[in-house]
Backbone as CSV, one residue per row, in Angstrom:
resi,resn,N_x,N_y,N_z,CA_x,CA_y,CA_z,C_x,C_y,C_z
1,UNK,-71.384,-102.773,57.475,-72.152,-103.289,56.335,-73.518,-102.632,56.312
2,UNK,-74.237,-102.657,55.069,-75.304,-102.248,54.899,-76.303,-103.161,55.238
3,UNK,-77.381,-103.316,56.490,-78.192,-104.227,56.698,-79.323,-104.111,55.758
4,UNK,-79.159,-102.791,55.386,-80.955,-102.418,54.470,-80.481,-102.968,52.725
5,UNK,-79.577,-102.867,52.711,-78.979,-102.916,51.187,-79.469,-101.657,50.592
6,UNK,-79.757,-100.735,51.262,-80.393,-99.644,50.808,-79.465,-97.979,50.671
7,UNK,-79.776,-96.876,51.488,-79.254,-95.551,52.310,-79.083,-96.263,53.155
8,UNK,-77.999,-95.742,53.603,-77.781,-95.710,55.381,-78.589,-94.463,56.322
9,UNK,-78.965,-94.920,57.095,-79.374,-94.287,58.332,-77.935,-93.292,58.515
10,UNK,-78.128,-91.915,58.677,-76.952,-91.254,59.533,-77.836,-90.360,60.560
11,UNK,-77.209,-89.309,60.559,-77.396,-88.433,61.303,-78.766,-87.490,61.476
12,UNK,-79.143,-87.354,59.959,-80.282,-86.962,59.798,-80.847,-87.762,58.610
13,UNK,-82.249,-88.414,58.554,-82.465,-89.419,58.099,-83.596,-88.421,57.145
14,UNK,-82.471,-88.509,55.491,-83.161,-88.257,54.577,-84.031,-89.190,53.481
15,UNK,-83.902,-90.940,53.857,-84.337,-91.161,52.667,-84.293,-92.662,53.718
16,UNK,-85.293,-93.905,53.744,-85.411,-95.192,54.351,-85.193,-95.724,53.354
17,UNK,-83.844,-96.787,53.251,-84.979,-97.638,51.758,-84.226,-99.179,52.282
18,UNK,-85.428,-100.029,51.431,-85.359,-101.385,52.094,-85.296,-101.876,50.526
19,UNK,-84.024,-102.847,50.738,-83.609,-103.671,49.314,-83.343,-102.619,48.330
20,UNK,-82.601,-101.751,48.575,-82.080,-100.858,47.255,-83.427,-99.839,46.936
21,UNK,-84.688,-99.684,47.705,-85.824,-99.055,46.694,-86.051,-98.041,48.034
22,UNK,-86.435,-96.669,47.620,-86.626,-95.521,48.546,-87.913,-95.234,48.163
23,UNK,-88.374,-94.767,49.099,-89.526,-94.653,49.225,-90.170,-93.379,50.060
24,UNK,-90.312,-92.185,49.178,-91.286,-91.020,50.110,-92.116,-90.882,50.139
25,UNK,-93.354,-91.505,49.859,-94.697,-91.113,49.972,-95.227,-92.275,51.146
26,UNK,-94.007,-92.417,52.362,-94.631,-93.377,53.284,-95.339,-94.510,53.370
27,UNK,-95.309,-94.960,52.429,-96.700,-96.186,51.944,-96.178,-97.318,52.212
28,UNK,-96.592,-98.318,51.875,-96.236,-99.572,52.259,-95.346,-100.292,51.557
29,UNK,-94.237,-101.046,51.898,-93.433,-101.133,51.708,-93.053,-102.387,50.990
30,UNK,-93.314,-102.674,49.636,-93.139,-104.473,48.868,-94.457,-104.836,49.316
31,UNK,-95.754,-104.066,49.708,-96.372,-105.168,49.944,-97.026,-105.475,51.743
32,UNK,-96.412,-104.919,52.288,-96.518,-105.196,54.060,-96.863,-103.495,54.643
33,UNK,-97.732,-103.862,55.297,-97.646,-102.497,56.492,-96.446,-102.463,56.924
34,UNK,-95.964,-101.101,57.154,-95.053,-100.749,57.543,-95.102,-99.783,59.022
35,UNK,-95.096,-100.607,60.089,-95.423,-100.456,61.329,-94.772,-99.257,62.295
36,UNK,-93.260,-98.918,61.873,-93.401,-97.384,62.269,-92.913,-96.519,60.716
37,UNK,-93.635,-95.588,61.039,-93.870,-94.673,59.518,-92.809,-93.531,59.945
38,UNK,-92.118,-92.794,59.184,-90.964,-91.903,59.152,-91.297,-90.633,58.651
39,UNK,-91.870,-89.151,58.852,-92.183,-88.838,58.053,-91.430,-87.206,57.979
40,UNK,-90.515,-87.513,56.712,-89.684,-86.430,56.704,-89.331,-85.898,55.256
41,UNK,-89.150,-84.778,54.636,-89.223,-84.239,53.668,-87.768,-83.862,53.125
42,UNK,-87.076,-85.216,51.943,-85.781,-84.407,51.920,-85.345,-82.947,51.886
43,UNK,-84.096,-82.349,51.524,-83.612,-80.824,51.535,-84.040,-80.933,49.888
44,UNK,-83.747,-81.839,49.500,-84.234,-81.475,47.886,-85.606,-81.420,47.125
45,UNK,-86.441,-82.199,48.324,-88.138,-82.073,47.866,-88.139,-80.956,48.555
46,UNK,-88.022,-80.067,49.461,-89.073,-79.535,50.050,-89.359,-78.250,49.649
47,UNK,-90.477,-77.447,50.168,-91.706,-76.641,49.313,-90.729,-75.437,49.165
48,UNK,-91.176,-74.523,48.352,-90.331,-73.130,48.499,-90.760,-72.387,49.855
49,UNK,-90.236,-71.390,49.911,-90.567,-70.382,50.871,-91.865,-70.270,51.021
50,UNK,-92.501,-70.060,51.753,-93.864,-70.018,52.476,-94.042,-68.580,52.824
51,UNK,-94.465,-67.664,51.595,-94.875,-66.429,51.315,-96.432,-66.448,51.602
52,UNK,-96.191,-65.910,52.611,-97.917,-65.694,53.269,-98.450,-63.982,52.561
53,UNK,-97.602,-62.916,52.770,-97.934,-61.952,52.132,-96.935,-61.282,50.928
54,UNK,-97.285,-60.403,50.330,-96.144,-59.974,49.788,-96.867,-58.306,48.890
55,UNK,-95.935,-57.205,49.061,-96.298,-55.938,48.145,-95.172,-55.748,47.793
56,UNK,-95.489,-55.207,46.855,-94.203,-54.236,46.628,-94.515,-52.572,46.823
57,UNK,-94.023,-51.362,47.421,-94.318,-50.315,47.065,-94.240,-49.324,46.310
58,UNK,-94.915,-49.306,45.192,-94.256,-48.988,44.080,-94.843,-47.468,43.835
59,UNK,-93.921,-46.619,43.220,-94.001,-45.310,43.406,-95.731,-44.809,42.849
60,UNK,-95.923,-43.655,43.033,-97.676,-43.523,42.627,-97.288,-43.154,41.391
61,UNK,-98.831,-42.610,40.897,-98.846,-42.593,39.200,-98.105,-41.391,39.102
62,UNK,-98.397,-40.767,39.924,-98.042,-39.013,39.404,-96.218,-39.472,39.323
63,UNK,-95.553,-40.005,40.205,-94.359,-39.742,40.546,-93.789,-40.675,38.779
64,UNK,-94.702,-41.821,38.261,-94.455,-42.192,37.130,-94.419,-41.448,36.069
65,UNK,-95.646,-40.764,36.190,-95.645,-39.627,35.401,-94.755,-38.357,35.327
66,UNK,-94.227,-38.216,36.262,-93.045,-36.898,36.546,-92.232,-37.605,35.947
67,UNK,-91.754,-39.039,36.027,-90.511,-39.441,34.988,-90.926,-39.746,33.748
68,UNK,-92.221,-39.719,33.506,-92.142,-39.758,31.695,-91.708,-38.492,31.238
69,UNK,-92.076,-37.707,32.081,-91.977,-36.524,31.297,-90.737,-35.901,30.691
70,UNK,-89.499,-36.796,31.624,-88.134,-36.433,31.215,-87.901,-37.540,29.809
71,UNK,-88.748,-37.883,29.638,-88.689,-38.557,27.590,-89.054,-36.971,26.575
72,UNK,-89.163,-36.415,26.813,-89.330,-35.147,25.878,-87.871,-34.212,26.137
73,UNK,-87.680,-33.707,27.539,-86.363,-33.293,27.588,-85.310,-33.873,27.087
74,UNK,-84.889,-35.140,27.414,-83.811,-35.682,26.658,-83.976,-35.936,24.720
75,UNK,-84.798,-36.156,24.505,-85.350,-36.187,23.207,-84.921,-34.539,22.443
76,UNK,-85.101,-32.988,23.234,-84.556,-32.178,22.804,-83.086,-32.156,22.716
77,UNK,-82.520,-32.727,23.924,-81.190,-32.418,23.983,-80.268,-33.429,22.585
78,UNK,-81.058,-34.171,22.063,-80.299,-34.908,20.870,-81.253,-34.462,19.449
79,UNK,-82.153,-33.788,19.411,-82.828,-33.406,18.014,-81.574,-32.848,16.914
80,UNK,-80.677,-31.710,17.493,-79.401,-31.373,16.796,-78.844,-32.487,15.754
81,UNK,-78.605,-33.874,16.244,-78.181,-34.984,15.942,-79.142,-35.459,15.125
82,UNK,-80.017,-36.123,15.155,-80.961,-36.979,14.573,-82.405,-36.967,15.445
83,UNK,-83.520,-36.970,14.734,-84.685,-36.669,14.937,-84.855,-38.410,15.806
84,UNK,-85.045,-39.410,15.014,-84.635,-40.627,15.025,-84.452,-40.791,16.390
85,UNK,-82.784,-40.501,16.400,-82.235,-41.050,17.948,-82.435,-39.642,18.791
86,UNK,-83.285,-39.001,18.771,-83.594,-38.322,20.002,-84.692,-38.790,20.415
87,UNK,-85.724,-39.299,19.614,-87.123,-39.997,20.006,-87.049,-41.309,20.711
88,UNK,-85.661,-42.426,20.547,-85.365,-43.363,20.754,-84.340,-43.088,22.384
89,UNK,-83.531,-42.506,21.939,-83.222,-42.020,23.182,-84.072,-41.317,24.362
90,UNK,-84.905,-40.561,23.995,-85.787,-39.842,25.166,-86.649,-41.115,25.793
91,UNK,-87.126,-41.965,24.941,-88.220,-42.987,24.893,-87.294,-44.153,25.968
92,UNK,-86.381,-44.304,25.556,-84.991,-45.147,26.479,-85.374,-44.947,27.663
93,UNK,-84.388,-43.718,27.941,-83.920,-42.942,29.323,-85.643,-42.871,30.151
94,UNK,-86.803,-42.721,29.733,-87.507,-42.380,30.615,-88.028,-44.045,31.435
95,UNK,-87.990,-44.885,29.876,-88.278,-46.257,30.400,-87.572,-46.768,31.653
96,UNK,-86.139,-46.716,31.370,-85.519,-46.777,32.015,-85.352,-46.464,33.465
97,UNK,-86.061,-44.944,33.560,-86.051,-44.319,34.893,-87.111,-45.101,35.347
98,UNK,-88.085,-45.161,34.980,-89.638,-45.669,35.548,-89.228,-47.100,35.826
99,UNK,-88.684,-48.079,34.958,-88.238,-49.252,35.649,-87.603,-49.409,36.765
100,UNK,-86.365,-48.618,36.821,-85.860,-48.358,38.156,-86.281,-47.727,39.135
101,UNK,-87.345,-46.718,38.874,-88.051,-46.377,40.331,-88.958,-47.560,41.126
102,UNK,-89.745,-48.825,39.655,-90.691,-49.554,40.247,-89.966,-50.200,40.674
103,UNK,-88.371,-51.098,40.322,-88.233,-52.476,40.775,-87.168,-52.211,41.815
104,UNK,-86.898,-50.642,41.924,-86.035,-50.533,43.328,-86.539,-50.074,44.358
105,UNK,-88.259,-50.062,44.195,-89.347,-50.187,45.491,-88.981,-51.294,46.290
106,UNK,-89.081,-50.981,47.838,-89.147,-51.491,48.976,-90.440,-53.041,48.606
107,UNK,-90.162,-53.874,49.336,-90.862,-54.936,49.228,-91.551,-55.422,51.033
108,UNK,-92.529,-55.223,51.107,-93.011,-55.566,52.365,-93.703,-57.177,52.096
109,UNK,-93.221,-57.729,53.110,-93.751,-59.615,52.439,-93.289,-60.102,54.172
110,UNK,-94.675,-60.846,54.275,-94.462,-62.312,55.509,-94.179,-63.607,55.024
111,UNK,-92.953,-63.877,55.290,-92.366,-65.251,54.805,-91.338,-65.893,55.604
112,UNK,-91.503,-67.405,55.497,-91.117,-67.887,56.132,-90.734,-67.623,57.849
113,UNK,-91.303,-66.937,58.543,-92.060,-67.233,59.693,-91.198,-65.425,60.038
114,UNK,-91.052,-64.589,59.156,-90.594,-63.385,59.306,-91.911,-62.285,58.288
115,UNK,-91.177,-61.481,58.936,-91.580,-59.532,58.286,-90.507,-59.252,58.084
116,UNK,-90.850,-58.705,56.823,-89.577,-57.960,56.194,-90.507,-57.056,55.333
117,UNK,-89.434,-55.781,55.606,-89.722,-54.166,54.912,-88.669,-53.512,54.692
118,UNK,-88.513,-53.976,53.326,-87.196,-53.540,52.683,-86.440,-54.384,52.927
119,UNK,-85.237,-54.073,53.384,-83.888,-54.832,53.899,-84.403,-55.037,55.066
120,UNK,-85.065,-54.528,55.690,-85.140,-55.200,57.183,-85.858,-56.317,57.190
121,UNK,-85.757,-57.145,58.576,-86.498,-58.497,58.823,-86.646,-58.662,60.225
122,UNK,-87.699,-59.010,60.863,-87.613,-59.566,62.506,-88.434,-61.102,62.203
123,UNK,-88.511,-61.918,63.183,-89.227,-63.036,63.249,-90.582,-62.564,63.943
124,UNK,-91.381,-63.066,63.194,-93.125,-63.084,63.413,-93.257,-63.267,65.702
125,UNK,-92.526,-64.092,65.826,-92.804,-64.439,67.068,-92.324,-63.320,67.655
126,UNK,-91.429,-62.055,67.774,-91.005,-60.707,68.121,-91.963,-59.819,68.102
127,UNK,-92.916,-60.029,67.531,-93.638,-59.107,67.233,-95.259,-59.004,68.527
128,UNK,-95.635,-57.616,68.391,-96.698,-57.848,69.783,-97.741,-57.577,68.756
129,UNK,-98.617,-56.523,69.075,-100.517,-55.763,68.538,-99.677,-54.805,67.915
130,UNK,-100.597,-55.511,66.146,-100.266,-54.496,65.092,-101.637,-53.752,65.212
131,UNK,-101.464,-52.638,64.680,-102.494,-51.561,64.545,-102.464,-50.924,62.930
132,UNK,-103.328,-51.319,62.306,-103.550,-50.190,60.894,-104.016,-49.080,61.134
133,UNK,-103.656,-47.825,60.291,-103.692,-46.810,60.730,-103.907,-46.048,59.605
134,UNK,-105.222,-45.098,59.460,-105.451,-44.519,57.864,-106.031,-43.090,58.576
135,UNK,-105.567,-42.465,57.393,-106.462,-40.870,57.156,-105.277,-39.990,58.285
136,UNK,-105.934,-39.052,59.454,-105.809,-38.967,60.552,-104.544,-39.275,61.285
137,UNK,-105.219,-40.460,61.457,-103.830,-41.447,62.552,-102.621,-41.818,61.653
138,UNK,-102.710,-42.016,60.609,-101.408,-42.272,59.469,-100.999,-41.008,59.837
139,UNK,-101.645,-39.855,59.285,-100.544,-38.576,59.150,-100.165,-38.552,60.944
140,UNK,-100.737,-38.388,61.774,-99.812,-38.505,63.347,-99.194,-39.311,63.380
141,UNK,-99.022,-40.710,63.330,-98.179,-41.587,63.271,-97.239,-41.136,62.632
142,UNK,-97.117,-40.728,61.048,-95.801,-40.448,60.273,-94.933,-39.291,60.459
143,UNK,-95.599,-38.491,61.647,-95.247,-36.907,61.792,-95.354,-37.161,62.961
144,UNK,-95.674,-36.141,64.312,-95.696,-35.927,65.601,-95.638,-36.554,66.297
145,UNK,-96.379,-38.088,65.977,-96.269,-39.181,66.930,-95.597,-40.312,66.403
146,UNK,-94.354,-40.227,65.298,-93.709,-40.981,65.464,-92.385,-41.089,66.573
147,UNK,-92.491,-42.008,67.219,-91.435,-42.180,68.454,-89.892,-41.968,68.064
148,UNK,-89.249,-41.347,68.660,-87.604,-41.528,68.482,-87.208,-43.024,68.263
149,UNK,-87.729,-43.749,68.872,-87.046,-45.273,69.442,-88.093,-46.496,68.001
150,UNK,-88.717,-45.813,66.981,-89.711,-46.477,66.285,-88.992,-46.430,65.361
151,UNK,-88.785,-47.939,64.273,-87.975,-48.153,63.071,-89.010,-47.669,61.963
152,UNK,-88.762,-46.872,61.313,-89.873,-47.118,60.116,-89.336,-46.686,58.801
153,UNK,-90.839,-47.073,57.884,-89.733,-46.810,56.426,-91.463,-46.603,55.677
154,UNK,-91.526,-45.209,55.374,-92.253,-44.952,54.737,-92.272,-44.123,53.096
155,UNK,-93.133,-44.107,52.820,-93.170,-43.975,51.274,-94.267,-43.024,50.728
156,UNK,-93.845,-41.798,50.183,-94.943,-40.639,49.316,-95.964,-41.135,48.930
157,UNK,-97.022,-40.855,48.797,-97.929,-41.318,47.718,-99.090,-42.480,48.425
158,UNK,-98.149,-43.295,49.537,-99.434,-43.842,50.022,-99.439,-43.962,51.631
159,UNK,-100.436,-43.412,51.894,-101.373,-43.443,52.956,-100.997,-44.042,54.317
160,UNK,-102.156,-44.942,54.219,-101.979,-46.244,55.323,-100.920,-46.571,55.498
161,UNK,-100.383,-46.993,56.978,-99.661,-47.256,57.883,-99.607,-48.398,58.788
162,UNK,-98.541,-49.091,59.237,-98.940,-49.934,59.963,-97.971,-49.915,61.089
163,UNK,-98.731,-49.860,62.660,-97.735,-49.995,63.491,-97.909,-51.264,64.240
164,UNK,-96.462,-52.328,64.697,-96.499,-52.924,65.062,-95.626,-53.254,66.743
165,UNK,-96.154,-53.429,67.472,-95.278,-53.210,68.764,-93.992,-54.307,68.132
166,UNK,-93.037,-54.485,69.105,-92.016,-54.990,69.032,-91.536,-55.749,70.764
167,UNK,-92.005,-57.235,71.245,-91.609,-57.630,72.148,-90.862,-58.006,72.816
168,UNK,-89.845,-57.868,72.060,-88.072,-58.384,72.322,-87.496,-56.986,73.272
169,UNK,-87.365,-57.207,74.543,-86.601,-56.306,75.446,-85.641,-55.921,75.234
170,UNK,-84.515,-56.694,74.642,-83.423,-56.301,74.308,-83.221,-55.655,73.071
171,UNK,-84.581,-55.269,72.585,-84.358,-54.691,71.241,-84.525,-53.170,71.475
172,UNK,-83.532,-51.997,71.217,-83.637,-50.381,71.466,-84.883,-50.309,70.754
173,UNK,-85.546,-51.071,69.670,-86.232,-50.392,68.657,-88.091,-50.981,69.501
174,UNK,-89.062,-50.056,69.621,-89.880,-50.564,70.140,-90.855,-50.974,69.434
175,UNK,-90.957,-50.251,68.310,-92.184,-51.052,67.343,-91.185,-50.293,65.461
176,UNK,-92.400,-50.988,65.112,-91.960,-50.585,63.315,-93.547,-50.033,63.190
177,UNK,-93.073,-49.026,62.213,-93.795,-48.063,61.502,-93.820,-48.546,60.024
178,UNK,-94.606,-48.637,59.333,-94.106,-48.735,58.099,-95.523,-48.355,56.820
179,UNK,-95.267,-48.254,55.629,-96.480,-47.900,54.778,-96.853,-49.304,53.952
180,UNK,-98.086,-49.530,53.690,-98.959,-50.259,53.189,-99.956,-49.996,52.695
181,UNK,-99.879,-50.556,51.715,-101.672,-50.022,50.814,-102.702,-51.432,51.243
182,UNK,-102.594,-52.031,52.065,-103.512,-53.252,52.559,-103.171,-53.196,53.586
183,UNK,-103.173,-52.183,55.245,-102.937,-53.200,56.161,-103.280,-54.123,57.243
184,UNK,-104.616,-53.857,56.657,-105.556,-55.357,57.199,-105.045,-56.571,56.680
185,UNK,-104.264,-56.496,55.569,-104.317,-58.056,55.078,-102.563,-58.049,55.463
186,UNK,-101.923,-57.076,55.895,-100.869,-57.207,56.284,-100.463,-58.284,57.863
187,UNK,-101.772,-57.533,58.610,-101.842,-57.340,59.807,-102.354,-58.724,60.130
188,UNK,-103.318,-59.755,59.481,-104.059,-60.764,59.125,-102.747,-61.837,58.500
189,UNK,-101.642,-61.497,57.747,-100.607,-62.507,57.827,-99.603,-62.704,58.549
190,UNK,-99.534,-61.961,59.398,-98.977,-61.477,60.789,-98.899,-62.816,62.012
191,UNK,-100.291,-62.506,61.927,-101.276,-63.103,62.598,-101.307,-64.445,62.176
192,UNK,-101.185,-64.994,61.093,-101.253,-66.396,60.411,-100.247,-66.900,60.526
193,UNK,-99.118,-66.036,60.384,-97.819,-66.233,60.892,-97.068,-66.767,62.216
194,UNK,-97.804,-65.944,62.876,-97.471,-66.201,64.815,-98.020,-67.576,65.124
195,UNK,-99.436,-67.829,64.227,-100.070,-69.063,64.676,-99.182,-70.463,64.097
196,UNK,-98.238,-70.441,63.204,-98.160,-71.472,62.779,-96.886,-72.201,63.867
């Protein structure tokens, strides 16, 4: 039988309720202190993902600009046809390309208690001393002194770098390499990350 006339208590206790009435904002209950307090967040309230950072890397101007430029080529290859649909078509196809270069950029983002760059992901707590790395040390890092045993995923056009050790022993991979146009503020949610 139901003693509460309410939810039942199971296994994992999503919801208290006394006389048929539920109650999440912990408060008092008809009227009375309610002497031990419960405090738990159903699967259906709770917050979204906890995006501490997030970029996307999206190609530079010039490389945008190298695909507008294929809106004039295709635009010749249909003038024969119609003036019209070669302007509409060239104008298409280049949109088109430029959309797909921006929204099939790599996404570097700290969330929910991970790093992820690109498809990849490790947990924040794996991770050892990140180092940002510009000018100089970017180009050695991305060239001569990148390690055989270092995961990385870098990108034309921008710069800065970020290396992060990797503390998991059993992992072949010893740190990640990767590109960022912030990575102080990369390196700073990292860090906000490990602490929580």
């Amino acid at each position: 039988m139901d003693i509460l006339d309410g939810d039942e208590i199971g296994p994992c206790i999503t919801r208290v309720g006394i006389n048929g009435h539920v109650r999440r904002d912990n408060g008092n209950v008809h009227g009375f202190d309610h002497s031990t307090r419960v405090m738990h967040i159903a699967a259906t309230t709770a917050p979204a993902s906890d995006v501490v950072y997030r970029e996307r890397l999206s190609p530079s101007l010039w490389t945008l600009l190298s695909a507008a430029v294929l809106a004039p080529m295709v635009a010749l290859v249909f003038v024969p046809l119609d003036p019209t649909i070669a302007l509409a078509t060239g104008v298409a196809v280049a949109a088109a390309l430029i959309a797909l270069l921006v929204f099939s950029s790599p996404v570097v983002e700290v969330r929910d208690g991970e790093l992820r760059v690109g498809r990849a992901h490790i947990p924040v707590d794996e991770l050892g001393d990140a180092e940002p790395l510009w000018a100089e040390d970017a180009r050695a890092a991305r060239g001569p002194g990148l390690s055989r045993t270092s995961w990385h995923m870098l990108r034309g056009g921008i710069d800065p770098v970020v290396r992060v050790a990797i503390t998991d022993p059993g992992d072949p991979v010893t740190d990640w390499v990767f590109a960022t146009r912030t990575p102080d503020r990369v390196i700073a949610a990292i860090r906000r990350a490990q602490s929580r």
